[in-house]
PQR file with spaces between the fields and no chain letter, atoms N, CA, C, O and H, PARSE charges and radii, in Angstrom:
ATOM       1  N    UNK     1      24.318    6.807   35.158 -0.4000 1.5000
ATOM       2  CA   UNK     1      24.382    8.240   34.994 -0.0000 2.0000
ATOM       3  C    UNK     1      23.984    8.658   33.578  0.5500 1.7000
ATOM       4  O    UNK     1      23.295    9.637   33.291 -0.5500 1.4000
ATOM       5  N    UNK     2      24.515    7.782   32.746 -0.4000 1.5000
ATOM       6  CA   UNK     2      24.162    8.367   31.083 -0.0000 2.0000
ATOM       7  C    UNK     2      22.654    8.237   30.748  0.5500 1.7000
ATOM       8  O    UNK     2      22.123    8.910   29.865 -0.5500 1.4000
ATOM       9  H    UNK     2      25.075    6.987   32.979  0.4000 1.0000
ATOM      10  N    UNK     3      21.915    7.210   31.609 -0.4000 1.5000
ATOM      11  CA   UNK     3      20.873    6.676   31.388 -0.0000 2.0000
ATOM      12  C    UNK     3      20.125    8.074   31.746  0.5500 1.7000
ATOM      13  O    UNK     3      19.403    8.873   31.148 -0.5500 1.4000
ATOM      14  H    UNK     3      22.347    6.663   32.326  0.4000 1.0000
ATOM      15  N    UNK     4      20.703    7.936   33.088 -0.4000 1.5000
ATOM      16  CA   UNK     4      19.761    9.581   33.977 -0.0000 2.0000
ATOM      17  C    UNK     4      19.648   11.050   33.318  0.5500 1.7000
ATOM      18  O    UNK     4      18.706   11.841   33.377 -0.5500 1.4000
ATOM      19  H    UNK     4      21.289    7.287   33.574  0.4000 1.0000
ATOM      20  N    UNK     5      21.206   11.203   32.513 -0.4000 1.5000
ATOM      21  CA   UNK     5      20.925   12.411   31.923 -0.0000 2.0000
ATOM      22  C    UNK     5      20.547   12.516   30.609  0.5500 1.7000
ATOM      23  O    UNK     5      20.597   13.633   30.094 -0.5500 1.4000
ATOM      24  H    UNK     5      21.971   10.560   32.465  0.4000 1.0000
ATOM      25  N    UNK     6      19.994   11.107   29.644 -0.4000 1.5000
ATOM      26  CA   UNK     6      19.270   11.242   28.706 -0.0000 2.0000
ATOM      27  C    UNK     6      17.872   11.107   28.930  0.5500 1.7000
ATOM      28  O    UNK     6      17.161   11.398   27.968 -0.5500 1.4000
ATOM      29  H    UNK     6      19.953   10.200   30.062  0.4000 1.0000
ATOM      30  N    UNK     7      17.183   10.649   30.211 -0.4000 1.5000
ATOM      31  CA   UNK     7      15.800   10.408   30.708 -0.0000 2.0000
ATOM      32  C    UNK     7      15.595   12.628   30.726  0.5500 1.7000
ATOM      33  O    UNK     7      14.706   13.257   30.151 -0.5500 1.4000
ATOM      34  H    UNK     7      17.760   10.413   30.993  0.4000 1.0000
ATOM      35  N    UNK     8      16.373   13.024   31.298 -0.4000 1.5000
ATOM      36  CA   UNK     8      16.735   14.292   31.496 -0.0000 2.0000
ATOM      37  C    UNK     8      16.515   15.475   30.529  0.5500 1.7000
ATOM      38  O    UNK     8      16.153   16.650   30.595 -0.5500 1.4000
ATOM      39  H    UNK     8      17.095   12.513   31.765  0.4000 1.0000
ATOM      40  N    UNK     9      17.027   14.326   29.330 -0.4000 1.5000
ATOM      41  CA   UNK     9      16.539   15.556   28.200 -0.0000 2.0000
ATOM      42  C    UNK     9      16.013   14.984   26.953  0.5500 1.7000
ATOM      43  O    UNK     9      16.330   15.266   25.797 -0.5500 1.4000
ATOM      44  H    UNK     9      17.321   13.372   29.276  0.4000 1.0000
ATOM      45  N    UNK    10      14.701   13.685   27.613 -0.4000 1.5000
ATOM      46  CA   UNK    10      13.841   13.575   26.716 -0.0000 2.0000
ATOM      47  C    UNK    10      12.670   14.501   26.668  0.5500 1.7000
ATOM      48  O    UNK    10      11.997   14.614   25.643 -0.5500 1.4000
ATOM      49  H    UNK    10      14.443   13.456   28.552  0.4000 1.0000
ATOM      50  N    UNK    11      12.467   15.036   27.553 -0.4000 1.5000
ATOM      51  CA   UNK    11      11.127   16.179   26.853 -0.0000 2.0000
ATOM      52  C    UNK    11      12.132   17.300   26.078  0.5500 1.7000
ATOM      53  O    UNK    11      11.687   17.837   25.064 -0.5500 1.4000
ATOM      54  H    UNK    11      13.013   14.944   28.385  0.4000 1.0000
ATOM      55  N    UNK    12      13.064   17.542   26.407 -0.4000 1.5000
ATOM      56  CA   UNK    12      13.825   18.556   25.016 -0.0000 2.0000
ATOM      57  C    UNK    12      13.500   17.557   23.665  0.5500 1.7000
ATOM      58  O    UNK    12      13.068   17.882   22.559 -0.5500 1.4000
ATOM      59  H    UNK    12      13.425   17.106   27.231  0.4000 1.0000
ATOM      60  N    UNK    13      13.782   16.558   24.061 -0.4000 1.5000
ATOM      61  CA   UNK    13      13.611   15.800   22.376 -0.0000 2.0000
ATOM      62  C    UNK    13      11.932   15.524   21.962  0.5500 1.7000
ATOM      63  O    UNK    13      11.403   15.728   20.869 -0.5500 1.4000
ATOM      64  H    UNK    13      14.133   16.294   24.959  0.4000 1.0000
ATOM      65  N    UNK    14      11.482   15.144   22.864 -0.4000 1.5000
ATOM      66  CA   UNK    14      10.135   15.147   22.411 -0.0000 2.0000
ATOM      67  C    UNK    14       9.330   16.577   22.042  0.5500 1.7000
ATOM      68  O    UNK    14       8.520   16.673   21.120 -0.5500 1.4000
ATOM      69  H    UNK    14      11.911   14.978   23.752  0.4000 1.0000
ATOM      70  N    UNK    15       9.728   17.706   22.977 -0.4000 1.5000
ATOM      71  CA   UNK    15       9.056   18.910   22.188 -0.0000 2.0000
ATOM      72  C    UNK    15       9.772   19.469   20.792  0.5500 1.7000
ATOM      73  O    UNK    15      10.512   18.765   20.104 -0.5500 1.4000
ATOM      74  H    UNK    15      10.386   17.629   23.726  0.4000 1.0000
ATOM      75  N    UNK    16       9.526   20.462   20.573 -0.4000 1.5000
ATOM      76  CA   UNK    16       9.951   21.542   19.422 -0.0000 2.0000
ATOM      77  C    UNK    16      11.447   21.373   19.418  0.5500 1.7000
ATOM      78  O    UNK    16      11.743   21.143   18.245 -0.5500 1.4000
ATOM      79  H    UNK    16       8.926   21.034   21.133  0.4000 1.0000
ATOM      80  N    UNK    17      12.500   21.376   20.138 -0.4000 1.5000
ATOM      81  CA   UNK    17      13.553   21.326   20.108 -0.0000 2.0000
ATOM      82  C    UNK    17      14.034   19.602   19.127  0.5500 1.7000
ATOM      83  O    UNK    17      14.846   19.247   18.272 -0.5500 1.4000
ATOM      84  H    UNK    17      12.260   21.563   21.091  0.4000 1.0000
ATOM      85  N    UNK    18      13.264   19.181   19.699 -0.4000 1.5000
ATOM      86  CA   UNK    18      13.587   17.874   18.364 -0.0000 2.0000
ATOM      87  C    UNK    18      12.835   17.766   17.484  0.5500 1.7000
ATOM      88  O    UNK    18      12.448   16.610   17.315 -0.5500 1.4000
ATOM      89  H    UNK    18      12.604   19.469   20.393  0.4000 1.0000
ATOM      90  N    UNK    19      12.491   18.407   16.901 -0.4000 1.5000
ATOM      91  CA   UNK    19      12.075   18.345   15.357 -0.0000 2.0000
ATOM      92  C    UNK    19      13.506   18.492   14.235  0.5500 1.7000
ATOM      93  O    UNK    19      14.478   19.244   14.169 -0.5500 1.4000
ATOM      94  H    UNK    19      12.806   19.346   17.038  0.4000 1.0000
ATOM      95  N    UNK    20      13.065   17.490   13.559 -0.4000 1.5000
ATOM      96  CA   UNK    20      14.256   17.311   12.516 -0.0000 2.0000
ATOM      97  C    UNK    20      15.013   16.223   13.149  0.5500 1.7000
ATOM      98  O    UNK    20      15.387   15.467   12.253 -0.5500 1.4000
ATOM      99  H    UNK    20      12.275   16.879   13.613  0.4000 1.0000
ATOM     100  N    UNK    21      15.453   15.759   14.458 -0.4000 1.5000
ATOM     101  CA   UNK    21      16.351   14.923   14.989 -0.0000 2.0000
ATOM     102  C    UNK    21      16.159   14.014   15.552  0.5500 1.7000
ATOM     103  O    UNK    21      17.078   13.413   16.108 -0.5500 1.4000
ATOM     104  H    UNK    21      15.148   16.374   15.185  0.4000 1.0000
ATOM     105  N    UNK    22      14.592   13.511   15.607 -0.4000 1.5000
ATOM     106  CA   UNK    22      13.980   12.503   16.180 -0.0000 2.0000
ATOM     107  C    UNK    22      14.121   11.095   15.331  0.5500 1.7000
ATOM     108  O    UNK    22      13.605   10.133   15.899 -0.5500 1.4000
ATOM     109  H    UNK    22      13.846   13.999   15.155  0.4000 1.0000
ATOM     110  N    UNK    23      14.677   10.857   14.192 -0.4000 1.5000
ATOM     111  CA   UNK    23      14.614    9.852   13.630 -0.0000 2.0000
ATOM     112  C    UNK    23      16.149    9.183   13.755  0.5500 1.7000
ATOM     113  O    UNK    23      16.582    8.040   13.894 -0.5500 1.4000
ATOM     114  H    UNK    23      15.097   11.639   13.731  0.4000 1.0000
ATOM     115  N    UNK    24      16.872   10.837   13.598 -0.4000 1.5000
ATOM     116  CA   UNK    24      18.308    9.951   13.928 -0.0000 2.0000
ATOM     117  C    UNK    24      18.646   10.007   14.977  0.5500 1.7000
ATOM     118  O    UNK    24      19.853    9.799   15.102 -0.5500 1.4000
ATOM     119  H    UNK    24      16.521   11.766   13.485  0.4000 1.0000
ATOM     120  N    UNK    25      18.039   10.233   15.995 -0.4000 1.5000
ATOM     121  CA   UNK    25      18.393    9.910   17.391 -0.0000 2.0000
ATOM     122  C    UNK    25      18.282    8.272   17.513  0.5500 1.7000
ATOM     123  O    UNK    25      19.155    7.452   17.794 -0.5500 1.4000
ATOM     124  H    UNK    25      17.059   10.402   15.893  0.4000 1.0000
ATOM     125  N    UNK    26      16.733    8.075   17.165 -0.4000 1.5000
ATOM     126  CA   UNK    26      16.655    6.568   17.931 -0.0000 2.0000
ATOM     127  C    UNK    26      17.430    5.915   17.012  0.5500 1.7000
ATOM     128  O    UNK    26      18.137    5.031   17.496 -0.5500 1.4000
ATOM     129  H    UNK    26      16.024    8.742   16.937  0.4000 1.0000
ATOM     130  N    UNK    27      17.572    6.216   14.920 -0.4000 1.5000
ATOM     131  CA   UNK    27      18.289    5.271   14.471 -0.0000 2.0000
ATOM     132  C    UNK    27      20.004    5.354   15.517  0.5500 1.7000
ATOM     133  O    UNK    27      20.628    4.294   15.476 -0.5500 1.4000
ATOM     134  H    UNK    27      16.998    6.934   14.526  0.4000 1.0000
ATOM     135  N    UNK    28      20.482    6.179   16.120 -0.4000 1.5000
ATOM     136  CA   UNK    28      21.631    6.198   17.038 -0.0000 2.0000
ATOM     137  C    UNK    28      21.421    5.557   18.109  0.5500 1.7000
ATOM     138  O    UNK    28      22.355    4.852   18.491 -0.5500 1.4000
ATOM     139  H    UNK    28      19.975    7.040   16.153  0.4000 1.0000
ATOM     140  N    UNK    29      20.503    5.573   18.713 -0.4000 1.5000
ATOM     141  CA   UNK    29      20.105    4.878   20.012 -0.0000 2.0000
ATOM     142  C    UNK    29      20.055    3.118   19.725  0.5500 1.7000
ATOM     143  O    UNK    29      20.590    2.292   20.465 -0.5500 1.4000
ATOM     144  H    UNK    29      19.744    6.146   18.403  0.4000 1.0000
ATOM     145  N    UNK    30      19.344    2.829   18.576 -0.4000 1.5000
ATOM     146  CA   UNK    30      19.690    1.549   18.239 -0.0000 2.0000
ATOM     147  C    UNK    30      20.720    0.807   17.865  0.5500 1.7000
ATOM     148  O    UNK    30      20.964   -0.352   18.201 -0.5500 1.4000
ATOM     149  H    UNK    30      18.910    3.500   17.975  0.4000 1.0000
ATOM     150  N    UNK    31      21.350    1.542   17.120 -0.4000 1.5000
ATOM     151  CA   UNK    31      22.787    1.131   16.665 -0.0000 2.0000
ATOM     152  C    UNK    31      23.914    1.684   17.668  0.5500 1.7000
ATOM     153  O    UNK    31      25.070    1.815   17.267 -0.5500 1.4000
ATOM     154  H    UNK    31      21.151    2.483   16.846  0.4000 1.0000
ATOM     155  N    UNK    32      23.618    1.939   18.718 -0.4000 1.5000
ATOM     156  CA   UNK    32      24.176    1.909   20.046 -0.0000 2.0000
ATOM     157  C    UNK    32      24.212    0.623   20.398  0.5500 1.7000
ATOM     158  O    UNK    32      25.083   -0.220   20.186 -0.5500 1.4000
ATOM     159  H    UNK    32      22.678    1.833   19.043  0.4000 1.0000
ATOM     160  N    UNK    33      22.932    0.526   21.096 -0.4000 1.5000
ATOM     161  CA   UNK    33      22.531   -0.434   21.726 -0.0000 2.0000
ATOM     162  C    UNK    33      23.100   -1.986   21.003  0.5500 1.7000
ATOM     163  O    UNK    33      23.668   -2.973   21.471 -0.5500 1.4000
ATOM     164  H    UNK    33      22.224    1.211   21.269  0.4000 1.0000
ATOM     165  N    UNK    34      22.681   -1.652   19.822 -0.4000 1.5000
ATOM     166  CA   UNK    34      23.386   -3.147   19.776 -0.0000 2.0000
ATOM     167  C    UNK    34      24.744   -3.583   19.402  0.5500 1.7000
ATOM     168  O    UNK    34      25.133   -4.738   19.579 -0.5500 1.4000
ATOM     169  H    UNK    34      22.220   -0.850   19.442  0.4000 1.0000
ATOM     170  N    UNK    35      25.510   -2.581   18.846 -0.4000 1.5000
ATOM     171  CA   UNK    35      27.195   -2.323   19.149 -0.0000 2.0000
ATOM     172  C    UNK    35      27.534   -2.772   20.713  0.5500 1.7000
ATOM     173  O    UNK    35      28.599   -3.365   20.885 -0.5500 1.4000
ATOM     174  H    UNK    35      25.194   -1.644   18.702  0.4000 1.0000
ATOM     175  N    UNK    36      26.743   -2.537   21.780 -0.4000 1.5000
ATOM     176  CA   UNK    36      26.846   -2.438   23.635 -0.0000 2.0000
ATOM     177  C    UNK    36      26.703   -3.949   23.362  0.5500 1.7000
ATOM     178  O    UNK    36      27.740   -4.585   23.180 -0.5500 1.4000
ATOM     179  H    UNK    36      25.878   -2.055   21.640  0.4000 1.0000
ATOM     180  N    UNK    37      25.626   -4.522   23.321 -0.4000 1.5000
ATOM     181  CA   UNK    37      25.124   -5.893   23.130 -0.0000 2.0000
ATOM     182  C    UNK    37      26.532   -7.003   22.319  0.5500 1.7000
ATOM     183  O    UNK    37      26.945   -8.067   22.781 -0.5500 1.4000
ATOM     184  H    UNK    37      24.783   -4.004   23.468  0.4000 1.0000
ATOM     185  N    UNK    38      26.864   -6.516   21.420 -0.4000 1.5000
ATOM     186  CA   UNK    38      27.849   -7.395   20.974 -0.0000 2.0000
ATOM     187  C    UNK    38      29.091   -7.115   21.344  0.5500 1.7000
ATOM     188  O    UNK    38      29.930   -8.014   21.293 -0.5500 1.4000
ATOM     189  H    UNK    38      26.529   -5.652   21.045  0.4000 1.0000
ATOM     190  N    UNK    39      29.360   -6.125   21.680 -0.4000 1.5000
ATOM     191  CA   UNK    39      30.943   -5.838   22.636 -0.0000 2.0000
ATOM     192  C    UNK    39      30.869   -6.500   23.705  0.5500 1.7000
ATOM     193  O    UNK    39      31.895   -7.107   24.010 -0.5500 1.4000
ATOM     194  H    UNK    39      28.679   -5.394   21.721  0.4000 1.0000
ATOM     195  N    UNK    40      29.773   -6.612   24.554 -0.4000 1.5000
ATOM     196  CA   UNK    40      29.626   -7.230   25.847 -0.0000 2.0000
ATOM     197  C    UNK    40      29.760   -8.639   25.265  0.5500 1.7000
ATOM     198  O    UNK    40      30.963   -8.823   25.452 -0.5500 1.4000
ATOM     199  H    UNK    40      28.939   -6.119   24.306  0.4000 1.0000
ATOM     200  N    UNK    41      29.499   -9.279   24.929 -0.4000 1.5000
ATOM     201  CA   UNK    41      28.987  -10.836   24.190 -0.0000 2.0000
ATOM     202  C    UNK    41      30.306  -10.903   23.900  0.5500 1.7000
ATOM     203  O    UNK    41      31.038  -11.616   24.586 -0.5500 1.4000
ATOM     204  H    UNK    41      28.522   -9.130   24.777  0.4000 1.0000
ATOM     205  N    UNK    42      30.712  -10.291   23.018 -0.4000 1.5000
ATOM     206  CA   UNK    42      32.520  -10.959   22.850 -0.0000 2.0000
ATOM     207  C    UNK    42      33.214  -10.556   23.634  0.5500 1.7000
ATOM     208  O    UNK    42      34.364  -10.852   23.310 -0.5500 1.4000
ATOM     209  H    UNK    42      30.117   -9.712   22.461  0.4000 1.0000
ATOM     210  N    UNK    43      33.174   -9.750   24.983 -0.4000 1.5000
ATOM     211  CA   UNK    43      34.357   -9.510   25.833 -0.0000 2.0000
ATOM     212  C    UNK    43      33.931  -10.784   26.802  0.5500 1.7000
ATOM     213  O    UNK    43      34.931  -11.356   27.236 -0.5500 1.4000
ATOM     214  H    UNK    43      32.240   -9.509   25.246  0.4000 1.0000
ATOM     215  N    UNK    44      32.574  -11.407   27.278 -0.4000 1.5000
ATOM     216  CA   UNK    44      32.214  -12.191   27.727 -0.0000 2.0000
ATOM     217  C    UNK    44      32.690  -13.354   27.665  0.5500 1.7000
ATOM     218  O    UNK    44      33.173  -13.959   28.623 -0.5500 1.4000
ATOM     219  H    UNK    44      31.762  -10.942   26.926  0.4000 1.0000
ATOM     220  N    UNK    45      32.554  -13.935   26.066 -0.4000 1.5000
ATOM     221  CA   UNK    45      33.744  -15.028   25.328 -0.0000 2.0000
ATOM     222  C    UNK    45      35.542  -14.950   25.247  0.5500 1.7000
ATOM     223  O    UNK    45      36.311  -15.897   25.084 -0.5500 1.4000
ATOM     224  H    UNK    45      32.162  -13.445   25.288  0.4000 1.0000
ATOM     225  N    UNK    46      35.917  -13.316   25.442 -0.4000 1.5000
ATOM     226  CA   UNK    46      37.007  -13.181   25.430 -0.0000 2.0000
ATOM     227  C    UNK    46      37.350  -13.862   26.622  0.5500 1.7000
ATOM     228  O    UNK    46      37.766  -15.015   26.736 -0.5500 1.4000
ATOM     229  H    UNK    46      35.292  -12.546   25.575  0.4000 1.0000
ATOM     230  N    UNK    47      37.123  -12.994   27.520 -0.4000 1.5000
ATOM     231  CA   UNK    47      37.835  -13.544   28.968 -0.0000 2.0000
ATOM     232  C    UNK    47      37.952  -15.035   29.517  0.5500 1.7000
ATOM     233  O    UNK    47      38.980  -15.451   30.052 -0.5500 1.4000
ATOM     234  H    UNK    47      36.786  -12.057   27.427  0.4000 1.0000
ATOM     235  N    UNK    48      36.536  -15.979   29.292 -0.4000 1.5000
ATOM     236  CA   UNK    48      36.672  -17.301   28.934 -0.0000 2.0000
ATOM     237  C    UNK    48      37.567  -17.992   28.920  0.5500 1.7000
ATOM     238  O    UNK    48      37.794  -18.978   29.621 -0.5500 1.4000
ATOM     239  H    UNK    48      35.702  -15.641   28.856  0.4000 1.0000
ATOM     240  N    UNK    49      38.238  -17.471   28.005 -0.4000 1.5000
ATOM     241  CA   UNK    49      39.344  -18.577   27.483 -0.0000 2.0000
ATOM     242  C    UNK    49      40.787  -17.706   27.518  0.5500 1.7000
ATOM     243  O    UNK    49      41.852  -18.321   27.580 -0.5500 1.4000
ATOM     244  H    UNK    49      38.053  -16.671   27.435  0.4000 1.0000
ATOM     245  N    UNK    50      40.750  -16.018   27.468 -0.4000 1.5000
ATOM     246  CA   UNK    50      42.107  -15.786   27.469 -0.0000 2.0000
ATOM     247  C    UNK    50      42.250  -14.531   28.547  0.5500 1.7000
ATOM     248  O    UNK    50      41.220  -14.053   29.023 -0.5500 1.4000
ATOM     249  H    UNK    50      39.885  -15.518   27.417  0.4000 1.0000
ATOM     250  N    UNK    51      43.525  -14.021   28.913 -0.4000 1.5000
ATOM     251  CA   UNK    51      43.813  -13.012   29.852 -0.0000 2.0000
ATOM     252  C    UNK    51      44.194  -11.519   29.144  0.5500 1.7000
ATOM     253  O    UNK    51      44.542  -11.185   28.012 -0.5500 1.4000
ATOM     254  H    UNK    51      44.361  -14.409   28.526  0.4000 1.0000
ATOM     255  N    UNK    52      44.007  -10.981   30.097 -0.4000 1.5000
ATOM     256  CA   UNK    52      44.421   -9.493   29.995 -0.0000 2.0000
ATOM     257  C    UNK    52      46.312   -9.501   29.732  0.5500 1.7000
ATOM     258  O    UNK    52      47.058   -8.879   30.488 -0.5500 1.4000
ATOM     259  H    UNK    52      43.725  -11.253   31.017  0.4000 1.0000
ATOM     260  N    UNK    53      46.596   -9.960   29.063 -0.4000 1.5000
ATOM     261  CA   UNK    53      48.226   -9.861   29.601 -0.0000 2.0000
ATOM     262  C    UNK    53      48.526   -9.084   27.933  0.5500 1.7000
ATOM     263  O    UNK    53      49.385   -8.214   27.788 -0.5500 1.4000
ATOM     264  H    UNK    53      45.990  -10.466   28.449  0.4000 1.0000
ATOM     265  N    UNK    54      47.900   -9.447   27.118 -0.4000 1.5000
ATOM     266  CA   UNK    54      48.444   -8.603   25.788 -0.0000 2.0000
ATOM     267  C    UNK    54      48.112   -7.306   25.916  0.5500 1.7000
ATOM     268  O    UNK    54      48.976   -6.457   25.698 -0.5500 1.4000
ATOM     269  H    UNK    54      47.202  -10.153   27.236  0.4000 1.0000
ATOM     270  N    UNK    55      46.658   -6.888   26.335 -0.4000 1.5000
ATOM     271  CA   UNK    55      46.555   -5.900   26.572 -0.0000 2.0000
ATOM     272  C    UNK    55      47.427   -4.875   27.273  0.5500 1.7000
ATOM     273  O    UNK    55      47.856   -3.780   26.908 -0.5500 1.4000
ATOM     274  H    UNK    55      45.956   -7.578   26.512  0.4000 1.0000
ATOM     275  N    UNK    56      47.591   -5.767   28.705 -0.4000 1.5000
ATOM     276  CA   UNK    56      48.954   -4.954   29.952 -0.0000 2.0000
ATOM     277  C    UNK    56      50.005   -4.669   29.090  0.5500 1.7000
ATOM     278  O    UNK    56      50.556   -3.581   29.255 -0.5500 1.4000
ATOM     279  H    UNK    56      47.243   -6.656   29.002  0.4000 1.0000
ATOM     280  N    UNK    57      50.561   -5.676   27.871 -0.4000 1.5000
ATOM     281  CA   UNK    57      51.747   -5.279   26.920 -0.0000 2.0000
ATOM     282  C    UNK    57      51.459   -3.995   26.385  0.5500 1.7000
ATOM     283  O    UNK    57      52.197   -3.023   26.549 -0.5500 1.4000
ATOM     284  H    UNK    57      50.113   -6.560   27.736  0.4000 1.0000
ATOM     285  N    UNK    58      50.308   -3.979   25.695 -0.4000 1.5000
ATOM     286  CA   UNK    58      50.317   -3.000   24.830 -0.0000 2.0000
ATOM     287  C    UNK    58      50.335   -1.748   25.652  0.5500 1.7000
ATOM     288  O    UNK    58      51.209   -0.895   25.495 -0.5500 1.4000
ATOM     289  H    UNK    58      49.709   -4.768   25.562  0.4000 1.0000
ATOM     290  N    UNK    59      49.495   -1.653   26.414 -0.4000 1.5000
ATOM     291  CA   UNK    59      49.498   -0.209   27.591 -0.0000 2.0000
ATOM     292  C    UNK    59      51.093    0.193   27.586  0.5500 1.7000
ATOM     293  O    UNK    59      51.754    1.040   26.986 -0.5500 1.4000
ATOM     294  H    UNK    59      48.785   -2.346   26.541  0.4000 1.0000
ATOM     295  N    UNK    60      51.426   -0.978   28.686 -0.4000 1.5000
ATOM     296  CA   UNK    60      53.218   -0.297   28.895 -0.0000 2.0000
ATOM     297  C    UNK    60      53.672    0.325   27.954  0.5500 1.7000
ATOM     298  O    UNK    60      54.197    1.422   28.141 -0.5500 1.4000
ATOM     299  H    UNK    60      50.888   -1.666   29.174  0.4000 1.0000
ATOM     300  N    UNK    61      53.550   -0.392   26.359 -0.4000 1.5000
ATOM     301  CA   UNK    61      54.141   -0.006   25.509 -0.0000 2.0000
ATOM     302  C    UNK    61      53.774    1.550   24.667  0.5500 1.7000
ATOM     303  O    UNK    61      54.525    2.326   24.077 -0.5500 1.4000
ATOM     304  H    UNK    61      53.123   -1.283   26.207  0.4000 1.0000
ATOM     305  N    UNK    62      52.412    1.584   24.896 -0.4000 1.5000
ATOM     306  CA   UNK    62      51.935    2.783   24.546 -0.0000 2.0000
ATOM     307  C    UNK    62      51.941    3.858   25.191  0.5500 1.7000
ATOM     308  O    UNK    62      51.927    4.987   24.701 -0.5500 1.4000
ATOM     309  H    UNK    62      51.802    0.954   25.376  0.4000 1.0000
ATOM     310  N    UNK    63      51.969    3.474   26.719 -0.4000 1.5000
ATOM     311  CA   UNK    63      52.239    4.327   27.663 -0.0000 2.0000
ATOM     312  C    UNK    63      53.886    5.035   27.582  0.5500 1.7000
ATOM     313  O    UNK    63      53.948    6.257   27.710 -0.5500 1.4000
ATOM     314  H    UNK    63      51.980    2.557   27.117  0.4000 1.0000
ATOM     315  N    UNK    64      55.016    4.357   27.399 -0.4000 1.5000
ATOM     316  CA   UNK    64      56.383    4.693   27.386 -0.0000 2.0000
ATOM     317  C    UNK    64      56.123    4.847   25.969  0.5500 1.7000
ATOM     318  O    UNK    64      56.212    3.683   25.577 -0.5500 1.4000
ATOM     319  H    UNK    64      54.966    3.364   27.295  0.4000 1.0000
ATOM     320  N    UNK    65      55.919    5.395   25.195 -0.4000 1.5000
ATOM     321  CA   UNK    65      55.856    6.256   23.809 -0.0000 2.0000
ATOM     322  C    UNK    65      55.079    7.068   24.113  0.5500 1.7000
ATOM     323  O    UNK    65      55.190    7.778   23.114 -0.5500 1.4000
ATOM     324  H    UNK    65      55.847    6.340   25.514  0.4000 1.0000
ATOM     325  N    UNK    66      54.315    7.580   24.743 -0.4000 1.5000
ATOM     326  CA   UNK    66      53.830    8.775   24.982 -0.0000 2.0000
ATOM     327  C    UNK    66      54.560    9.511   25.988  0.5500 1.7000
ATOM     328  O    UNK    66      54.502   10.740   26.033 -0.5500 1.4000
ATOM     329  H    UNK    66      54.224    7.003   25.554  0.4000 1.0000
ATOM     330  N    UNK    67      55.253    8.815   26.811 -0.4000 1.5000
ATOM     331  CA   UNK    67      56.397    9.468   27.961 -0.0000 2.0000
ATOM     332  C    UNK    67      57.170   10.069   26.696  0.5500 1.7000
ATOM     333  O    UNK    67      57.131   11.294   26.573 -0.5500 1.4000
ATOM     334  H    UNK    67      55.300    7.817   26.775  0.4000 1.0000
ATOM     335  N    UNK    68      57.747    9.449   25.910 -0.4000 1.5000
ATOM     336  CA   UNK    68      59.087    9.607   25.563 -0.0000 2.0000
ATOM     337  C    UNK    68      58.645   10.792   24.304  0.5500 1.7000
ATOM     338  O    UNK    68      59.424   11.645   23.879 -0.5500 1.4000
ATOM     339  H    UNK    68      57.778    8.455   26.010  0.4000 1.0000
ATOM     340  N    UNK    69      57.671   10.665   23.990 -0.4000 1.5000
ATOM     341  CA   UNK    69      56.859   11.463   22.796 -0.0000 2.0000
ATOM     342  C    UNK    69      56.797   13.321   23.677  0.5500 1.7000
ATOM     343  O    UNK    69      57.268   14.397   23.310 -0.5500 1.4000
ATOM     344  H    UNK    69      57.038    9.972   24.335  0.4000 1.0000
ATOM     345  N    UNK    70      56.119   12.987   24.709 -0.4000 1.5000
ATOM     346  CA   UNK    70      55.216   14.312   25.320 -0.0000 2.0000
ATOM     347  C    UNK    70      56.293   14.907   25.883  0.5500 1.7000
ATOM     348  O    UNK    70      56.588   16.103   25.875 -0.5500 1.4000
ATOM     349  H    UNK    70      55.736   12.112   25.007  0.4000 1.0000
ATOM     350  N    UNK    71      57.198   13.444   26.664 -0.4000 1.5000
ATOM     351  CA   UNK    71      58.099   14.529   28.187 -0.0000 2.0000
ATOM     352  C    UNK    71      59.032   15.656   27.492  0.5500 1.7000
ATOM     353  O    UNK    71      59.680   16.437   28.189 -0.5500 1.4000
ATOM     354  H    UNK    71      56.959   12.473   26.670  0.4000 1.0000
């Protein structure tokens, strides 16, 4: 979907409307992309070798402090 609605509004960026913002778009688009590339690569190695169970800790725990915070 994100893919579809930036294919969507590349002729906004390629005409008049992107002038001035065409350089830091793609420098954003790159340093996207490879932030995506190495998050994937170490969640890849994460799972490997260890489980979701610290995570499930932390949720509960963050979750019942926001109960007890909001209710």
């Amino acid at each position: 979907m994100i893919l579809l609605a930036g294919l969507y509004k590349l002729p906004d960026l390629l005409g008049p409307l992107g002038d001035g913002v065409r350089v830091q778009t793609l420098v954003g688009a790159l340093f996207a992309m490879v932030a995506a590339y190495l998050s994937v690569r170490f969640l890849l190695r994460w799972f490997t070798t260890r489980t979701l169970v610290p995570f499930g800790v932390y949720s509960l725990v963050v979750g019942l402090a926001c109960v007890v915070r909001f209710a």
